[in-house]
C-alpha positions in Angstrom: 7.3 -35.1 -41.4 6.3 -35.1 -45.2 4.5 -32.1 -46.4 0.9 -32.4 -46.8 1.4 -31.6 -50.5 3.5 -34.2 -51.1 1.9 -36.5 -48.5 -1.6 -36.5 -49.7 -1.3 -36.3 -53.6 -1.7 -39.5 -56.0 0.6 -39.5 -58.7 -0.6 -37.5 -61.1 -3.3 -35.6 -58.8 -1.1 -32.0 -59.0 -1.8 -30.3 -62.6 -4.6 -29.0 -64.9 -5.4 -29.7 -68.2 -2.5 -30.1 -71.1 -1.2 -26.6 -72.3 -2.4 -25.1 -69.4 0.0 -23.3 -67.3 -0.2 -24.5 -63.8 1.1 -23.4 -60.7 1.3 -24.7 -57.4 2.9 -24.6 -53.9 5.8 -27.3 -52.8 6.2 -27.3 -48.9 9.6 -28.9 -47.4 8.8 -29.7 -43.5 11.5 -28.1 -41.1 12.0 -31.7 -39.5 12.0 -33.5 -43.3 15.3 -34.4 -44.1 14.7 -34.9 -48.0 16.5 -32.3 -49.8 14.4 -33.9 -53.2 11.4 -35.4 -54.1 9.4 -36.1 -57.0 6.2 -35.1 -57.6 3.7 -36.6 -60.4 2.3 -33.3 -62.5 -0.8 -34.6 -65.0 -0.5 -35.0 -68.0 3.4 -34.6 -68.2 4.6 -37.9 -68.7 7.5 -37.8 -71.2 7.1 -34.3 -72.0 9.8 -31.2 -71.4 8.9 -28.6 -69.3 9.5 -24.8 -68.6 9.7 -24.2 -64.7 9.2 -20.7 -63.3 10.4 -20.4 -59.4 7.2 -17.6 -58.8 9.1 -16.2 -55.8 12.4 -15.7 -57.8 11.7 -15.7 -61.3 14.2 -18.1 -62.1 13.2 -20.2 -65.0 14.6 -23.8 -66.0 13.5 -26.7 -68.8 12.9 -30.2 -67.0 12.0 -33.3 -68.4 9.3 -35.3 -66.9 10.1 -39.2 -66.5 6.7 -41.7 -68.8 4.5 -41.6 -65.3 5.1 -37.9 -65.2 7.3 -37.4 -62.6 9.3 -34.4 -61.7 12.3 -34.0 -59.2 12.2 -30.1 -57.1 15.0 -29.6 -54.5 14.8 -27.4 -51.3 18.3 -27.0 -49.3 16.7 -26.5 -46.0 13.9 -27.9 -44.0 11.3 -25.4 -43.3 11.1 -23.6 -46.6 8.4 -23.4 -49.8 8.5 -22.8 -53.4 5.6 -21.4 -55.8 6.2 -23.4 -59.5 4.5 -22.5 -62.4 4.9 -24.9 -65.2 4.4 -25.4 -68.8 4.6 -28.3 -71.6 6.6 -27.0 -74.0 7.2 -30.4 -76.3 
């Protein structure tokens, strides 16, 4: 089963407005057996992004494909992640 999050969002739907830091939860289902998705933030398309894991402070620059999508990784069904992002470019 998909997680609601990623289920029920539009591309583009997850984000606020640009130079806002945004955060918000990604859900991997215990049964979902998609280590990766991507997920459309808005107004990210094309631009470079600082990524703070809010459980574990780990931070890490992505780069967001032109419709603004994102790739997260989970290693195991049945676990979350808090994100906070920023554009940086």
């Amino acid at each position: 089963m998909k997680s609601p999050v990623r289920e029920y969002c539009t591309p583009g739907s997850v984000g606020g407005h640009p130079g806002d830091r945004v955060s918000y939860p990604d859900f991997r289902e215990l049964n979902n057996k998609e280590a990766s998705h991507a997920m459309a933030l808005k107004y990210c398309a094309g631009k470079r992004l600082r990524l703070e894991n809010l459980m574990t402070g780990e931070v890490s620059e992505v780069m967001a494909d032109r419709e603004g999508n994102v790739v997260f990784a989970m290693g195991k069904g049945g676990d979350y992640r808090f994100y906070k992002y920023a554009v940086i470019d």
